[in-house]
Predicted model as a PDB file, atoms N, CA, C, CB and O in Angstrom, pLDDT in the B-factor column:
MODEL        1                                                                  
ATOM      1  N   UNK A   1      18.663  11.290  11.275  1.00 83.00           N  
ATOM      2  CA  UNK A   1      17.559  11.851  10.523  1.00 83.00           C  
ATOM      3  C   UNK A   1      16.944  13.010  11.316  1.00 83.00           C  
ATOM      4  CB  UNK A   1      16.498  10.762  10.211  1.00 83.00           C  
ATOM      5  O   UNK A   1      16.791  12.993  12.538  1.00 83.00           O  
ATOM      6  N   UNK A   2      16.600  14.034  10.487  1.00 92.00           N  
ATOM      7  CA  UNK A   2      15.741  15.053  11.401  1.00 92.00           C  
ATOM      8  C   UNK A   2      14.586  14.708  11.993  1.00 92.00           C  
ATOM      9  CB  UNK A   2      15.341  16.138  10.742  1.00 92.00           C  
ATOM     10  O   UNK A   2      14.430  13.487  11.992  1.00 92.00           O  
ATOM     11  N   UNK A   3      13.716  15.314  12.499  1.00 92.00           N  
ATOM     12  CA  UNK A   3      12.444  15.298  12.485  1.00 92.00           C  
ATOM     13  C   UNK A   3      11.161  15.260  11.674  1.00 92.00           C  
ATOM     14  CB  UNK A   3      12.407  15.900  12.898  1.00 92.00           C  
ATOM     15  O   UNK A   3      10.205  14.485  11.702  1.00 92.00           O  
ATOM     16  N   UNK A   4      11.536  16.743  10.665  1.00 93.00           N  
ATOM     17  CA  UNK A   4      11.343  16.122   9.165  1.00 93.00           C  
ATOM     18  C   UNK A   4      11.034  15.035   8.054  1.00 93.00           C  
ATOM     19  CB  UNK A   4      11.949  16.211   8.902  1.00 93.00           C  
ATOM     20  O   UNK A   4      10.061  14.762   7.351  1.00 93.00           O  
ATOM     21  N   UNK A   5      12.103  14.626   8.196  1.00 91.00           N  
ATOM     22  CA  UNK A   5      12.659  13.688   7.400  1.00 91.00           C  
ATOM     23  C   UNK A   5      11.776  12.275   8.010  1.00 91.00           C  
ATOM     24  CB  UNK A   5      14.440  13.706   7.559  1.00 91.00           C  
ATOM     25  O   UNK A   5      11.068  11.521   7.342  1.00 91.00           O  
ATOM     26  N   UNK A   6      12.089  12.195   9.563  1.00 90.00           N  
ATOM     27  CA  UNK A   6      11.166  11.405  10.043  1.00 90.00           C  
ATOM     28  C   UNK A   6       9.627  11.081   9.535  1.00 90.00           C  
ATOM     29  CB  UNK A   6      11.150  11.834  11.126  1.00 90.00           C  
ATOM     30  O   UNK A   6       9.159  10.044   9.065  1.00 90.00           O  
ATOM     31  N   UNK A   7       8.933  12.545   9.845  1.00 93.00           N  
ATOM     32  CA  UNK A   7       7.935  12.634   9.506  1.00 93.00           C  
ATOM     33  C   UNK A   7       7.515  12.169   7.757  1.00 93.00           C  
ATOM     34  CB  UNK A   7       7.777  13.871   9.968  1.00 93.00           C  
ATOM     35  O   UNK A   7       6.461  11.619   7.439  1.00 93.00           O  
ATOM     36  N   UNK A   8       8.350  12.458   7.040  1.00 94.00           N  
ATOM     37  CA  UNK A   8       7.990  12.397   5.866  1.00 94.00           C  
ATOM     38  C   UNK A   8       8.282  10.517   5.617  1.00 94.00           C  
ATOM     39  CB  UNK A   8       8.904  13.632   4.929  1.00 94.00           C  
ATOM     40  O   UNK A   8       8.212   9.926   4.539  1.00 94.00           O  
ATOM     41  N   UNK A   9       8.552  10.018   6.742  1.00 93.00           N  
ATOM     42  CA  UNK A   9       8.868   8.339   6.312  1.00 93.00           C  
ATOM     43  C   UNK A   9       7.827   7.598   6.961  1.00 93.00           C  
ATOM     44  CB  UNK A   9      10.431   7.646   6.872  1.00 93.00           C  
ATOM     45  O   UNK A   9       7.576   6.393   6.973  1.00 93.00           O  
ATOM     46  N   UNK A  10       7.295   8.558   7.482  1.00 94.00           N  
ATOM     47  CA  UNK A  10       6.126   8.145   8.484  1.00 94.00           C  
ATOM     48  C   UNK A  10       4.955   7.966   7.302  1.00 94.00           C  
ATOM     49  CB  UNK A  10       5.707   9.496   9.851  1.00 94.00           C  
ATOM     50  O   UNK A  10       4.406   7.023   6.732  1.00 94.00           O  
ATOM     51  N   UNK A  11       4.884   9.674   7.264  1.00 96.00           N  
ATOM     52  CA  UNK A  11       3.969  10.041   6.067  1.00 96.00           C  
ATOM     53  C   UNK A  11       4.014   8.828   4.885  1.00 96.00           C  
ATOM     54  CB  UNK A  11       4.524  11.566   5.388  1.00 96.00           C  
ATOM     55  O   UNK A  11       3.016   8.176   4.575  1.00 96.00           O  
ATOM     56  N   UNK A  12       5.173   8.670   4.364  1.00 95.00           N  
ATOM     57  CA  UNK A  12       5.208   7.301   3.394  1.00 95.00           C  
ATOM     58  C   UNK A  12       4.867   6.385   3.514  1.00 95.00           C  
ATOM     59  CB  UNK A  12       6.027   6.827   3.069  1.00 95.00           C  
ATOM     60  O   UNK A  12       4.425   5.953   2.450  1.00 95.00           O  
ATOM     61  N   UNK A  13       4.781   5.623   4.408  1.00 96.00           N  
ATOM     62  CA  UNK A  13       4.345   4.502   5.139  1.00 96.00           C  
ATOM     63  C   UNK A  13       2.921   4.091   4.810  1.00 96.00           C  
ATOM     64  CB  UNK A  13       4.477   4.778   6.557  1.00 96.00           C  
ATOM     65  O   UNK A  13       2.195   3.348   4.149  1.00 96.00           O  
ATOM     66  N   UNK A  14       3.015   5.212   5.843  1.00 96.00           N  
ATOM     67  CA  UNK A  14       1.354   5.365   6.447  1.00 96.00           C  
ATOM     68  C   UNK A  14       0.599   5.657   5.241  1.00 96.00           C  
ATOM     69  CB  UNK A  14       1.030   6.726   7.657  1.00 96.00           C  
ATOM     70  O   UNK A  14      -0.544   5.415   5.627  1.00 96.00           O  
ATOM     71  N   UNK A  15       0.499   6.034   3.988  1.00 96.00           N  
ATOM     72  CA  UNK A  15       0.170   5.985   2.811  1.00 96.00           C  
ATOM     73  C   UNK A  15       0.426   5.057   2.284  1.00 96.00           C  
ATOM     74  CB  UNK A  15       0.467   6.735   2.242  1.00 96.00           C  
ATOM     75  O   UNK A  15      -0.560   4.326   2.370  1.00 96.00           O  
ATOM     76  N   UNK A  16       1.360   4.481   1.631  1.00 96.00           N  
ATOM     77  CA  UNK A  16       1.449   2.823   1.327  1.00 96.00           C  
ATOM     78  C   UNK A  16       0.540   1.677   2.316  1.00 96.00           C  
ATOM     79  CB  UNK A  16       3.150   2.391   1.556  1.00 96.00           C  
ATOM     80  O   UNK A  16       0.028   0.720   1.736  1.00 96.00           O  
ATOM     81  N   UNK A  17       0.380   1.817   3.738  1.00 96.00           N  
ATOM     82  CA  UNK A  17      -0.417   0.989   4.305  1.00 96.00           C  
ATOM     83  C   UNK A  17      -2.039   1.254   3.474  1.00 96.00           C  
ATOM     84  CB  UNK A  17      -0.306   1.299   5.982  1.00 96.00           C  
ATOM     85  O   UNK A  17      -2.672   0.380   2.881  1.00 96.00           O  
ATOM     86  N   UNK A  18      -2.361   2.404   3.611  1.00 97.00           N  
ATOM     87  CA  UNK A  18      -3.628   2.970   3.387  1.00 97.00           C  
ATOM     88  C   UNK A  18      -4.207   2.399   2.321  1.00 97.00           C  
ATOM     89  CB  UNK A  18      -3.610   4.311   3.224  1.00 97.00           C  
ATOM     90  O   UNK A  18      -5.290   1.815   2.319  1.00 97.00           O  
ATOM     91  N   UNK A  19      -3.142   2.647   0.985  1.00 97.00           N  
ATOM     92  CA  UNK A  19      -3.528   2.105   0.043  1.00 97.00           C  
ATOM     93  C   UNK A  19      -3.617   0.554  -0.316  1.00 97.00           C  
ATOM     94  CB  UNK A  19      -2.961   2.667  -0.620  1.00 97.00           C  
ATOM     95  O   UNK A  19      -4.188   0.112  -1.313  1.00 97.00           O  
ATOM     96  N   UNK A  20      -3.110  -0.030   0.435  1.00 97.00           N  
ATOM     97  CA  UNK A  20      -2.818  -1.293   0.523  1.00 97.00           C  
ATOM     98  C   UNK A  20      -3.908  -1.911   0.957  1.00 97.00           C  
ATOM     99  CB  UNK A  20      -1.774  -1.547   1.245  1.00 97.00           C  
ATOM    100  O   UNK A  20      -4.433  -2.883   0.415  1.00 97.00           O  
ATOM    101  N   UNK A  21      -4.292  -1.332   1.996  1.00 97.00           N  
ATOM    102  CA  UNK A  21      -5.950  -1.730   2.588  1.00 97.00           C  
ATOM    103  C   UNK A  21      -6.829  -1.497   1.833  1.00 97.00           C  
ATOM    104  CB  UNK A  21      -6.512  -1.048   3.762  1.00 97.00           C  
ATOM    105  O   UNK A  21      -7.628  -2.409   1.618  1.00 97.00           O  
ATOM    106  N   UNK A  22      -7.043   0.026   1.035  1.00 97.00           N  
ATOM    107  CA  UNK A  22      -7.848   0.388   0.264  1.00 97.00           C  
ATOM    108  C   UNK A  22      -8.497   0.010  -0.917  1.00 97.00           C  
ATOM    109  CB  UNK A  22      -7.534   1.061   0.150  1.00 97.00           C  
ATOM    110  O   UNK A  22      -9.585   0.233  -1.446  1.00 97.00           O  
ATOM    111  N   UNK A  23      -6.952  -0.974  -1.291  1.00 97.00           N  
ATOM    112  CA  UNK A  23      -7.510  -1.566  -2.831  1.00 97.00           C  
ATOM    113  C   UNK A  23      -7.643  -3.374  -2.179  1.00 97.00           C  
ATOM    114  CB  UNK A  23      -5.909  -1.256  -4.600  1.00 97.00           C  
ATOM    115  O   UNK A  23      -8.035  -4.341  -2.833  1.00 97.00           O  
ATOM    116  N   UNK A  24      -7.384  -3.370  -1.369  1.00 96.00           N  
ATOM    117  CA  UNK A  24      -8.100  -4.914  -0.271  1.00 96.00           C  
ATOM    118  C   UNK A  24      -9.474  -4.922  -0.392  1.00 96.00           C  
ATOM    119  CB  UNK A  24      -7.879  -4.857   1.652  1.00 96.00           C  
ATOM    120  O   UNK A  24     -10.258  -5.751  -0.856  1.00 96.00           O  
ATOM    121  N   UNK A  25      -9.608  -3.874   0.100  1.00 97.00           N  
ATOM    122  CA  UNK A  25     -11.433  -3.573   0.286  1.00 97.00           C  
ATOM    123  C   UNK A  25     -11.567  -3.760  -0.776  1.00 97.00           C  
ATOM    124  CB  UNK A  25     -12.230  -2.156   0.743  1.00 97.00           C  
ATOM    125  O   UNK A  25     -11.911  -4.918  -1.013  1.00 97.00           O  
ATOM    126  N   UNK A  26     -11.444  -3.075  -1.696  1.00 97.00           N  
ATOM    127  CA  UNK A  26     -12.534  -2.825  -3.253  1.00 97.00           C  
ATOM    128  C   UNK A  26     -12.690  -4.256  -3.435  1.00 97.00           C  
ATOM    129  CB  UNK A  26     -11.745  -1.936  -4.970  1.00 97.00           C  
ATOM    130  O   UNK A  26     -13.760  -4.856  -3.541  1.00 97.00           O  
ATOM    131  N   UNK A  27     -11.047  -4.944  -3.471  1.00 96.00           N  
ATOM    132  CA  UNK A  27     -11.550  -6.429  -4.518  1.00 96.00           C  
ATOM    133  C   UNK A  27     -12.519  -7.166  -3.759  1.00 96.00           C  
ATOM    134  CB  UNK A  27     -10.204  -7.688  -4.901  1.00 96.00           C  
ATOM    135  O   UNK A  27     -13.073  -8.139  -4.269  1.00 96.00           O  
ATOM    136  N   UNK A  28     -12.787  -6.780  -2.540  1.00 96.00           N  
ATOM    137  CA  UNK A  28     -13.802  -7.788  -1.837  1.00 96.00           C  
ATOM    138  C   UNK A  28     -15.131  -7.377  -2.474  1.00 96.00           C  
ATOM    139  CB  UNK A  28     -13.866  -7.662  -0.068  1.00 96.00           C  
ATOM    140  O   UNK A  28     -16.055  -8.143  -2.746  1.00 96.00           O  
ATOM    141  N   UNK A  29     -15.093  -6.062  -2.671  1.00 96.00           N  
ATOM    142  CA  UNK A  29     -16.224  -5.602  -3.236  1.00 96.00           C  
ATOM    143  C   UNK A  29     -16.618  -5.739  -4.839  1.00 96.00           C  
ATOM    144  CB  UNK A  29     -16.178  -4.339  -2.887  1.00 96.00           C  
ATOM    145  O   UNK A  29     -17.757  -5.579  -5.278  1.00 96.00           O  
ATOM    146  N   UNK A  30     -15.742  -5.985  -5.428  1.00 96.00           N  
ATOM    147  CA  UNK A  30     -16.002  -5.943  -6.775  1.00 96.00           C  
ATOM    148  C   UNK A  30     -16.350  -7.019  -7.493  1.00 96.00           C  
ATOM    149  CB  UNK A  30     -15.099  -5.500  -7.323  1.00 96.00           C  
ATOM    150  O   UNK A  30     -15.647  -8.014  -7.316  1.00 96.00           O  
ATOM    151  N   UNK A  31     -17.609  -7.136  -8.573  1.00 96.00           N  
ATOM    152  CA  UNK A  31     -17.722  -8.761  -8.961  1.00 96.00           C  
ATOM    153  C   UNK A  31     -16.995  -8.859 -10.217  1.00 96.00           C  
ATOM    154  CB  UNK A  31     -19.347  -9.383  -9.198  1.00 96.00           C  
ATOM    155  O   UNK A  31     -16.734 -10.040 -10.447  1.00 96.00           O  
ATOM    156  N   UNK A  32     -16.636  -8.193 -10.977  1.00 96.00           N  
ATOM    157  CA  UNK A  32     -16.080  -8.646 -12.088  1.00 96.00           C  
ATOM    158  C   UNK A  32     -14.811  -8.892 -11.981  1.00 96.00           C  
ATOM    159  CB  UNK A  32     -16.263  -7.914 -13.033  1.00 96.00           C  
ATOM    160  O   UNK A  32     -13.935  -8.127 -11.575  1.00 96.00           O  
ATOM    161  N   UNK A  33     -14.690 -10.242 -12.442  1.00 96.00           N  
ATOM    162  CA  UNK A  33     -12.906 -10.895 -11.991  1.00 96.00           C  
ATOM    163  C   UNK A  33     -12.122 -10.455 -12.776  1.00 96.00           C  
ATOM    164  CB  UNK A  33     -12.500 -12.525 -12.067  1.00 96.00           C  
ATOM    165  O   UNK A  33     -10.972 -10.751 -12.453  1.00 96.00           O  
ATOM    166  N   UNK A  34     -12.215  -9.653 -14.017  1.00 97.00           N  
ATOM    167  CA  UNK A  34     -10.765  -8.990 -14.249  1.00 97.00           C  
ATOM    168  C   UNK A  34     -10.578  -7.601 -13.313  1.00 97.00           C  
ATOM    169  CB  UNK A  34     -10.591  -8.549 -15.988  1.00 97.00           C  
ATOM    170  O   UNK A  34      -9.599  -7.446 -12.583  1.00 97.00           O  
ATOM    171  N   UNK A  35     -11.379  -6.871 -13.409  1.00 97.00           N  
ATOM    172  CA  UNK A  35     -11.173  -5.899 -12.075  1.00 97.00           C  
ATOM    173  C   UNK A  35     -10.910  -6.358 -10.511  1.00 97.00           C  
ATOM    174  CB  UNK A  35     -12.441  -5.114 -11.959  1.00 97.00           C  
ATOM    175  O   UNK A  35     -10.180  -5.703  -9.767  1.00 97.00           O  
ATOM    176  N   UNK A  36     -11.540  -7.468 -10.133  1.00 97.00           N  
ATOM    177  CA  UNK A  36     -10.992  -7.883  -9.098  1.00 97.00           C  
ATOM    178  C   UNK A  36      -9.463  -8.490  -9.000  1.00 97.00           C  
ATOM    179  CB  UNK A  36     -11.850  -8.680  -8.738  1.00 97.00           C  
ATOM    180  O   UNK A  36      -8.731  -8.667  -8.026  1.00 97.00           O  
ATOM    181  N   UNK A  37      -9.339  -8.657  -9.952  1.00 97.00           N  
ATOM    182  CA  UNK A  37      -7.806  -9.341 -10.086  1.00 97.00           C  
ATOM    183  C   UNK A  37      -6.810  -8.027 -10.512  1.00 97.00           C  
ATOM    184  CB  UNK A  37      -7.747 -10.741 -11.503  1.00 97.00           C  
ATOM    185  O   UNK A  37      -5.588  -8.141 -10.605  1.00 97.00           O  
ATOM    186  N   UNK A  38      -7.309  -7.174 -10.674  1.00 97.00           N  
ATOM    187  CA  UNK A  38      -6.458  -6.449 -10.992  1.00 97.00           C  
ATOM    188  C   UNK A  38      -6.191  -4.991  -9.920  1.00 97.00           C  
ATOM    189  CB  UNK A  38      -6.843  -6.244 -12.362  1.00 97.00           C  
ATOM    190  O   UNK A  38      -5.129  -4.375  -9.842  1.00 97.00           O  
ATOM    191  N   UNK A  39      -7.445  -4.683  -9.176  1.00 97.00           N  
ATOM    192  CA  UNK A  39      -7.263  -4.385  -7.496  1.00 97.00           C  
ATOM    193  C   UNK A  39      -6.672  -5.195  -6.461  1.00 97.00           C  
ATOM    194  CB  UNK A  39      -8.452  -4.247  -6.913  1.00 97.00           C  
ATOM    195  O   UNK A  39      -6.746  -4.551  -5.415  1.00 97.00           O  
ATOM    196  N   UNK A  40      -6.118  -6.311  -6.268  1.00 97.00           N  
ATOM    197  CA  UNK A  40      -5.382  -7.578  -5.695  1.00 97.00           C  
ATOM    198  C   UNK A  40      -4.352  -7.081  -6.152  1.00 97.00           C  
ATOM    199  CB  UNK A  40      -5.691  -9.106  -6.096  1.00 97.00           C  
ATOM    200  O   UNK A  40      -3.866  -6.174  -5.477  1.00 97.00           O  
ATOM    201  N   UNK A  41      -3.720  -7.432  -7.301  1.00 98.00           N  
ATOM    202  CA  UNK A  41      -2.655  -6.718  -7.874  1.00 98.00           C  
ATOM    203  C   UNK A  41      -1.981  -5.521  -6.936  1.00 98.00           C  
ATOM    204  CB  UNK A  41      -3.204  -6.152  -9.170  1.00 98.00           C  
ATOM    205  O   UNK A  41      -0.984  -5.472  -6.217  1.00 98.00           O  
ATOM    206  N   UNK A  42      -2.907  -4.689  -7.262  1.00 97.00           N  
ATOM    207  CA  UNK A  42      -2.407  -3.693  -6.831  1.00 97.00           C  
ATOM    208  C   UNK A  42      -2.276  -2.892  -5.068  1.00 97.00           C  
ATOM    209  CB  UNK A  42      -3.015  -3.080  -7.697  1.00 97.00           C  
ATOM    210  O   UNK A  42      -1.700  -1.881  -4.664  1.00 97.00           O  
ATOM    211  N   UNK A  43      -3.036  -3.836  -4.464  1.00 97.00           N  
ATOM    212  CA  UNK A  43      -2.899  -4.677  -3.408  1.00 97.00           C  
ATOM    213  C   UNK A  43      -1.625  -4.597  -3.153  1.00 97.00           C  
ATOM    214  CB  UNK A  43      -3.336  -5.962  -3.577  1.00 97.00           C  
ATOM    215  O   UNK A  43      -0.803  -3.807  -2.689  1.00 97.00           O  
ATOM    216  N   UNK A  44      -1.737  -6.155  -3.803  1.00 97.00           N  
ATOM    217  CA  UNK A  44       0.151  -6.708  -3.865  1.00 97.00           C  
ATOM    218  C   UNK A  44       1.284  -5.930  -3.573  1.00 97.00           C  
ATOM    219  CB  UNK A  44       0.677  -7.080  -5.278  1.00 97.00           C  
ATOM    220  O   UNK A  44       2.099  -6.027  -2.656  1.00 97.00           O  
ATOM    221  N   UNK A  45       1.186  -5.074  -4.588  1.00 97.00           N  
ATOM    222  CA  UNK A  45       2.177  -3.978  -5.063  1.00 97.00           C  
ATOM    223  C   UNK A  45       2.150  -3.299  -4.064  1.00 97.00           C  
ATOM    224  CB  UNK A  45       1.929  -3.154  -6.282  1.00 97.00           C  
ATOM    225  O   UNK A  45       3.304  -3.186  -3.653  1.00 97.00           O  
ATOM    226  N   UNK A  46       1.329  -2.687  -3.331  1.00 96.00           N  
ATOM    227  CA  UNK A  46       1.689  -1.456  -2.374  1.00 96.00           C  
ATOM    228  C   UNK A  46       1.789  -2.336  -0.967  1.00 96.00           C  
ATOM    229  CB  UNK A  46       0.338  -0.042  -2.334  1.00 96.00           C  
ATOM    230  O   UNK A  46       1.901  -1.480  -0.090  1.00 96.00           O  
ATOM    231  N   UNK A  47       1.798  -3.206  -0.555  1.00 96.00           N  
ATOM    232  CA  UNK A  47       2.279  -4.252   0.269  1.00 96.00           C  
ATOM    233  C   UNK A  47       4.018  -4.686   0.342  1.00 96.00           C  
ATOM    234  CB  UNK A  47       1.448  -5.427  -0.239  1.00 96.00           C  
ATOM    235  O   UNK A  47       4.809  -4.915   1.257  1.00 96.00           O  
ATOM    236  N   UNK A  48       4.067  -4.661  -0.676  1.00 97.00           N  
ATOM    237  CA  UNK A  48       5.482  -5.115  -1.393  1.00 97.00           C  
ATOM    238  C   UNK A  48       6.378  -3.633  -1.403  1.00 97.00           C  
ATOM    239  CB  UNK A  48       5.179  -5.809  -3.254  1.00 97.00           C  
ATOM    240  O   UNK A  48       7.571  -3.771  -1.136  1.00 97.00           O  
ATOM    241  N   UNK A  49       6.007  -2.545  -1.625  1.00 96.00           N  
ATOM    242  CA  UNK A  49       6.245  -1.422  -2.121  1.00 96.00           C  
ATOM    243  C   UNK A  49       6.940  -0.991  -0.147  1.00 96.00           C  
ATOM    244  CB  UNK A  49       4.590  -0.543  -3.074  1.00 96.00           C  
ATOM    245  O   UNK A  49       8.085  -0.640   0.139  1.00 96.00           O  
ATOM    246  N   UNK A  50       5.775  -1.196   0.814  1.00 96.00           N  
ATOM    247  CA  UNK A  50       5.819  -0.699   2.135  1.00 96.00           C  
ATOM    248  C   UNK A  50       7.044  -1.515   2.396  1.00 96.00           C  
ATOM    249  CB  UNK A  50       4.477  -0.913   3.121  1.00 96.00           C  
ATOM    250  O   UNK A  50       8.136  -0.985   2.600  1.00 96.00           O  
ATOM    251  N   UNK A  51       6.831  -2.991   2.386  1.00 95.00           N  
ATOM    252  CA  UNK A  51       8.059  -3.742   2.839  1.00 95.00           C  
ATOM    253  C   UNK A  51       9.521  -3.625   2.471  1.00 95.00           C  
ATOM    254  CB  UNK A  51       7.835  -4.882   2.572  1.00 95.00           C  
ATOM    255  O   UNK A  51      10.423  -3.784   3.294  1.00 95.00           O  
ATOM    256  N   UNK A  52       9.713  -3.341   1.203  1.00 95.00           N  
ATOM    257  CA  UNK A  52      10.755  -2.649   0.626  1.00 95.00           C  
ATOM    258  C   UNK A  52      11.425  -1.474   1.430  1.00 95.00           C  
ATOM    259  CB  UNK A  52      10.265  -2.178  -0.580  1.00 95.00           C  
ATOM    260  O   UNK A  52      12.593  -1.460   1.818  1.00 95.00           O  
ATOM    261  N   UNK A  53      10.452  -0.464   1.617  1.00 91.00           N  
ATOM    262  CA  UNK A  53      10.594   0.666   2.063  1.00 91.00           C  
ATOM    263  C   UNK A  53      10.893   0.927   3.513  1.00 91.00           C  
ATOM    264  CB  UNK A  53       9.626   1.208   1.707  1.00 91.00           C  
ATOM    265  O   UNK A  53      11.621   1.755   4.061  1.00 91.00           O  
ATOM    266  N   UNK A  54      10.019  -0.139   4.025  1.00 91.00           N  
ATOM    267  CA  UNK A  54      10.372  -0.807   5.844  1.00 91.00           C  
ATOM    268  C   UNK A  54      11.727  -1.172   6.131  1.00 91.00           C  
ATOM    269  CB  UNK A  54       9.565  -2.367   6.271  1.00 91.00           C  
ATOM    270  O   UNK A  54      12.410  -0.783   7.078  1.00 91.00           O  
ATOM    271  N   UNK A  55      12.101  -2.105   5.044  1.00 93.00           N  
ATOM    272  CA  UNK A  55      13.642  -2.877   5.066  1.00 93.00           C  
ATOM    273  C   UNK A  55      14.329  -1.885   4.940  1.00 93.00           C  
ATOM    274  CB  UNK A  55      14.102  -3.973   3.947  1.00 93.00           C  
ATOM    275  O   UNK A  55      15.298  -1.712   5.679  1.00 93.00           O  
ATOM    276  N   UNK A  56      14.034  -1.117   4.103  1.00 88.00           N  
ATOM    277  CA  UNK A  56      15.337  -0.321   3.804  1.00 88.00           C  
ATOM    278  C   UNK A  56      16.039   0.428   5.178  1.00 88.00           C  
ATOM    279  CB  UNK A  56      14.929   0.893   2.648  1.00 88.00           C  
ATOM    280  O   UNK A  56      17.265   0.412   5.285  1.00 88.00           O  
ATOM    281  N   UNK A  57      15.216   1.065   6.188  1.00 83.00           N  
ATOM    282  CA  UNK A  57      14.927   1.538   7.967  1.00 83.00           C  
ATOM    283  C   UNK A  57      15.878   0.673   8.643  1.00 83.00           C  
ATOM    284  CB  UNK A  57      13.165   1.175   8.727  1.00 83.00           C  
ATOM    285  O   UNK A  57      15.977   0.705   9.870  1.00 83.00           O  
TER     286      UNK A  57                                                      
ENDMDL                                                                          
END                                                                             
């Protein structure tokens, strides 16, 4: 892989983590349980999304 290329898997990552945390936070913050359940969700997903993307490395 180049350097580049590196960088840009880094860059991916490190954005999938971000968001992953990001929508963590909210549901802690949010009281209404269909919105909270549906920031978890999406949670989930970009958790799942990184690990995928990790394995693949």
């Amino acid at each position: 892989m180049t350097n580049k290329e590196l960088l840009y898997v880094e860059d991916a990552l490190g954005h999938e983590q971000y968001f992953q945390t990001q929508f963590s936070e909210s549901a802690e913050k949010i009281c209404d349980r269909e919105l909270k359940e549906f920031t978890r969700q999406l949670s989930r997903q970009h958790k799942a999304i990184f690990k995928n993307f990790y394995d693949l490395l």
